[in-house]
C-alpha positions as CSV (number, residue, x, y, z in Angstrom):
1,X,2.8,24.2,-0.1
2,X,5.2,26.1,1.5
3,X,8.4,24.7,3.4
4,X,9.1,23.7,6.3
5,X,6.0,20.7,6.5
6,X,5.4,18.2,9.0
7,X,3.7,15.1,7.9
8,X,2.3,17.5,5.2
9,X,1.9,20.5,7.4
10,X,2.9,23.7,6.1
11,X,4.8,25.8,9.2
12,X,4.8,28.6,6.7
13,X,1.4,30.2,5.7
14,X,-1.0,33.1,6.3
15,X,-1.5,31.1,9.8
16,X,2.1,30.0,11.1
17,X,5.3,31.3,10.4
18,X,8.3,30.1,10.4
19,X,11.1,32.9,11.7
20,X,14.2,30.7,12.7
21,X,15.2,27.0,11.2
22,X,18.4,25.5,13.2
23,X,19.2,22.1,10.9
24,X,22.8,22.7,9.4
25,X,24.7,21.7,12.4
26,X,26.0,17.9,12.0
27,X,24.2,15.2,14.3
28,X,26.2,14.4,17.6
29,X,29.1,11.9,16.8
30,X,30.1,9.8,19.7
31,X,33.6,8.7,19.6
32,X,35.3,6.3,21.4
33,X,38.6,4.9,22.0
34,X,40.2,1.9,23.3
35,X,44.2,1.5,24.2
36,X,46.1,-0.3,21.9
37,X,47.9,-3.0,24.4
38,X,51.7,-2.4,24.4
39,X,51.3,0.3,21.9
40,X,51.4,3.7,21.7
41,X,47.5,5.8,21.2
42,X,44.8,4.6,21.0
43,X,41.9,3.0,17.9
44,X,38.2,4.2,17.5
45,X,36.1,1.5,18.2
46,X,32.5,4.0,17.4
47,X,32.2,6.7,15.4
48,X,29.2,7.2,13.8
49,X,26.4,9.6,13.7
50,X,23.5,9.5,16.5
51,X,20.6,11.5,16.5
52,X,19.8,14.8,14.7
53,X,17.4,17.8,16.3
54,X,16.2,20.6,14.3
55,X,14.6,23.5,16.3
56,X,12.5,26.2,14.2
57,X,10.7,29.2,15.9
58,X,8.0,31.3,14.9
59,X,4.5,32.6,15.1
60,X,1.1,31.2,14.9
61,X,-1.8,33.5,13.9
62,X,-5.0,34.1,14.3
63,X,-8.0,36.5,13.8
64,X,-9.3,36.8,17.1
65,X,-8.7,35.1,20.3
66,X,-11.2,31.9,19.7
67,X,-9.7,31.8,16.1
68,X,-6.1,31.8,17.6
69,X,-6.7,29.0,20.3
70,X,-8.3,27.0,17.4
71,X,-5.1,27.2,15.2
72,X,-3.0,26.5,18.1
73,X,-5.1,23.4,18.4
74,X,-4.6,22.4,14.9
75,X,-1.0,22.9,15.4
76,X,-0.9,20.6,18.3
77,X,-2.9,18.2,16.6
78,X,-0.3,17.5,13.5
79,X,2.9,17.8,16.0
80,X,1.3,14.9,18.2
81,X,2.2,12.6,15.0
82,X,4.9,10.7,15.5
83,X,8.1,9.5,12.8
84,X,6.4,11.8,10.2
85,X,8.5,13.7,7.2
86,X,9.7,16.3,8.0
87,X,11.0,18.3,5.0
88,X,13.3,21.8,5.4
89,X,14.4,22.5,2.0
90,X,13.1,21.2,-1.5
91,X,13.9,17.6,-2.3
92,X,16.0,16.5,1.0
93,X,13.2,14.7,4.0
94,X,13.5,13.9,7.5
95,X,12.2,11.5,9.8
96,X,11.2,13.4,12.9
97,X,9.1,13.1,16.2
98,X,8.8,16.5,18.2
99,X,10.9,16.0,21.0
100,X,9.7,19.6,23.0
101,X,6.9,22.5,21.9
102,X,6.9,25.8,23.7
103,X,3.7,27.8,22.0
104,X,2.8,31.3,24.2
105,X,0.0,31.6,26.4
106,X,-3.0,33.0,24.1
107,X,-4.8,34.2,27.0
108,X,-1.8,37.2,27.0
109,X,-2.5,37.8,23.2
110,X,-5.5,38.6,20.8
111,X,-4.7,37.4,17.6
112,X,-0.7,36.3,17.8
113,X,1.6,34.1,20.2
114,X,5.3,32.9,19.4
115,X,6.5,29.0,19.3
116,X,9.7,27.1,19.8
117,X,9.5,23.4,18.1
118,X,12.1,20.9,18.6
119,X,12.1,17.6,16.6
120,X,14.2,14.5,17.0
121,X,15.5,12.6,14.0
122,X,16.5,9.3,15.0
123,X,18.0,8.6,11.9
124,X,20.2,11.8,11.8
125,X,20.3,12.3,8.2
126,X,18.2,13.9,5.6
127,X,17.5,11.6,2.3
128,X,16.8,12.9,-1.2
129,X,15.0,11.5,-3.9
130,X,16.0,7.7,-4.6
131,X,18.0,7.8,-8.2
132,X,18.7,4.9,-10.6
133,X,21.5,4.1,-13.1
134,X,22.2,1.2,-15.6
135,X,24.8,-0.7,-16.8
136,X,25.1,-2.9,-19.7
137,X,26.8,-6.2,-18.9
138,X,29.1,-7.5,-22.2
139,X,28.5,-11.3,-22.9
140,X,31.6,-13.2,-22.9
141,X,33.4,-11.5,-20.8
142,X,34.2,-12.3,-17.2
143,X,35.5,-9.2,-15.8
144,X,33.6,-5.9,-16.4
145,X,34.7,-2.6,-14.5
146,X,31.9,0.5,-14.0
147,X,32.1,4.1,-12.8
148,X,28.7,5.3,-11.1
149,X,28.8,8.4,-9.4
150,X,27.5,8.8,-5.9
151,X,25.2,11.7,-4.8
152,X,24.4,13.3,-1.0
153,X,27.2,14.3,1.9
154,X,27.6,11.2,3.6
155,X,27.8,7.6,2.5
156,X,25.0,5.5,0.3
157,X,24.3,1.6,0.9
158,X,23.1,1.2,-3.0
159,X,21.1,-2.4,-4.1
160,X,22.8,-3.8,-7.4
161,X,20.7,-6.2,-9.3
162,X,21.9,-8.0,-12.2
163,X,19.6,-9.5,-14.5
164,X,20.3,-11.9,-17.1
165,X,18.4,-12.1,-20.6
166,X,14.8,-12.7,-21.1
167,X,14.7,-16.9,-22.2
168,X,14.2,-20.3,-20.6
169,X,16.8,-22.7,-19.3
170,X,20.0,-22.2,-16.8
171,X,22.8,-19.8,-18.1
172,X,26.9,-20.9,-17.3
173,X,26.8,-18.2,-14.4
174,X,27.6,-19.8,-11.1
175,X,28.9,-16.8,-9.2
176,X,29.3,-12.9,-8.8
177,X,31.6,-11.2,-7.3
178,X,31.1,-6.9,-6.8
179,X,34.3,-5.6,-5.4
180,X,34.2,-1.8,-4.9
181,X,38.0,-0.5,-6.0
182,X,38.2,2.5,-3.6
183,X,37.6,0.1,-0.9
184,X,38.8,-2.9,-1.6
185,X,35.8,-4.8,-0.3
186,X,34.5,-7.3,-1.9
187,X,31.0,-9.3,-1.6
188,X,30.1,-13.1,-3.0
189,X,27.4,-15.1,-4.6
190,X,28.5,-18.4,-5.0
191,X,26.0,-20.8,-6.9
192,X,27.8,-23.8,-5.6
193,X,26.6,-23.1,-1.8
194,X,22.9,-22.8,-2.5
195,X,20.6,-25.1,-4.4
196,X,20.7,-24.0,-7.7
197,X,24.5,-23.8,-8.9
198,X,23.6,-21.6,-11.7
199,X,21.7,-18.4,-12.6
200,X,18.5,-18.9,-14.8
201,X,17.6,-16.8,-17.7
202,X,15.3,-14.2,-16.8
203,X,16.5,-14.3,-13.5
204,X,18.4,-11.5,-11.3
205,X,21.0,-11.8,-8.1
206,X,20.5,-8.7,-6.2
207,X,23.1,-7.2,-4.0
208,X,21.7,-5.2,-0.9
209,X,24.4,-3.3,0.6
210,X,22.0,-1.9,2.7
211,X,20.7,-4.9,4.5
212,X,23.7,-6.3,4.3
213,X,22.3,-9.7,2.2
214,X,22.2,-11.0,-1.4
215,X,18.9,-12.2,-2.7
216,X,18.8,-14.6,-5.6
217,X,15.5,-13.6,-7.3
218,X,13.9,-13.1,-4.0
219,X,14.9,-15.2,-1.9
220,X,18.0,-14.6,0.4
221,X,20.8,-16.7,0.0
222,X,24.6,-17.0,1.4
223,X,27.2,-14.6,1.1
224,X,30.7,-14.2,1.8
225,X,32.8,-10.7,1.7
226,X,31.7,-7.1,3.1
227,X,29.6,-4.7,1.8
228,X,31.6,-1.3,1.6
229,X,30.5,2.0,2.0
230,X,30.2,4.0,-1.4
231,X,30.9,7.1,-0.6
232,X,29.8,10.6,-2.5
233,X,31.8,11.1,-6.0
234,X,33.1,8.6,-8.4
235,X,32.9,5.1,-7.3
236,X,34.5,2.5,-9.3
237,X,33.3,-1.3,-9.0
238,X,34.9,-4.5,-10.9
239,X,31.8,-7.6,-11.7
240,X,33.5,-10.8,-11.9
241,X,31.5,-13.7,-13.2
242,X,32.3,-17.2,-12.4
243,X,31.5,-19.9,-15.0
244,X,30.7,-17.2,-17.8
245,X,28.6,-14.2,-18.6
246,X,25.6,-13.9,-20.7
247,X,25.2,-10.5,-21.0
248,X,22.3,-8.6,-19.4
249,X,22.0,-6.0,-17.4
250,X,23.2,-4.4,-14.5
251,X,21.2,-1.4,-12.3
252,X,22.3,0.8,-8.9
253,X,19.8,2.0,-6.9
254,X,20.4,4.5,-4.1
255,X,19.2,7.1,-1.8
256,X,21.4,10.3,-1.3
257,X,21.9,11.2,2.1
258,X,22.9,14.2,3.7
259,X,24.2,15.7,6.6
């Protein structure tokens, strides 16, 4: 199927054609200030991304006037959808709605009539296909350093999940710490605030930088520290074990996402 689709759609066939695509200009960024009291300039208080719009033009086509009211109906038919993928390119996918559609007057043509399409991505980046690494955790020791390198244009929030060795019983782990070097942020699991103090074989402690929690098999448990943004290229990240290690393993999981 040829690209661009909508929720599937191909906008590029024998019966619509896609002429113009306008998606490589960045999302609109609000920024905002605030005075520093009894200081010189000013701090950002917001500056992130807010929504994206992609606009593509084009043609839809038909055989005859009835034929070409007919594919114009199928048209609006799939653009009615809404939060559908939208996909522009080969392995990056949006999450649009169509904000505006401007499609000619068939009455005024026998077989063609041009469109305008405008669609709103309210999360203003496009994601590529979710990518996996492991580690191996050393038994023994308590402080174990990684490089994992970081994919996309703009910042991933990754899940980590540790999981100890397959047997019964409670291993010596009481607490995992993940702090991410460029950063310096650091985030917590502390067996000693929750009911069980330590890990269990054949367990895992999952940190979701994402959600912004840590889930001790699955359940969500407390935290202390900040999750930090892990930002395209080489990231570097130190696991310190409290109590003692047993080995394991250790797995990132992210999304790319692009701007």
């Amino acid at each position: 199927m040829a690209l661009p689709t909508f929720s599937a759609f191909s906008l590029q066939d024998n019966n619509y054609i896609t002429t113009g695509i306008e998606n490589r200009t960045w999302p609109s960024r609000e920024l905002k200030t605030s005075k520093i009291a009894r200081k010189p300039g000013s701090k950002f208080v917001a500056e992130e991304f807010n929504e994206r719009r992609v606009r593509l033009t084009g043609y839809v086509i038909g055989s005859s006037s009835s034929d070409l009211k007919d594919k114009i109906d199928t048209l609006y038919a799939t653009l009615q959808k809404k939060s559908q993928i939208l996909q522009i390119e080969s392995g990056r996918y949006y999450t649009a709605s169509v904000a505006s559609t401007v499609v000619g007057d068939p009455l005024y043509s026998q077989d063609y009539v041009p469109f305008e399409l405008e669609f709103l991505c309210a999360d203003p980046f496009a994601y590529g296909t979710p990518l996996t690494a492991q580690m191996t955790v050393t038994s023994g020791t308590i402080i174990q350093t990684f490089t994992t390198v970081i994919s996309g244009s703009y910042y991933a929030e990754p899940s980590l999940v540790y999981t100890t060795p397959s047997a019964t019983g409670n291993t010596t782990t009481s607490g995992v710490r993940i702090l991410h070097s460029q950063t310096g942020e650091w985030a917590d699991w502390d067996g000693t605030g929750t009911s069980d103090i330590y890990l269990d074989y054949s367990s895992s402690i999952t940190f979701d930088y994402k959600n912004y929690k840590i889930l001790q098999g699955t359940n969500q448990v407390n935290h202390t520290g900040t999750f930090a943004a892990w930002d395209p290229g080489n990231n570097e990240f130190t696991v310190t074990f409290n109590g003692n290690t047993v080995g394991g393993v250790l797995e990132i999981s992210y999304t790319p996402r692009y701007l």
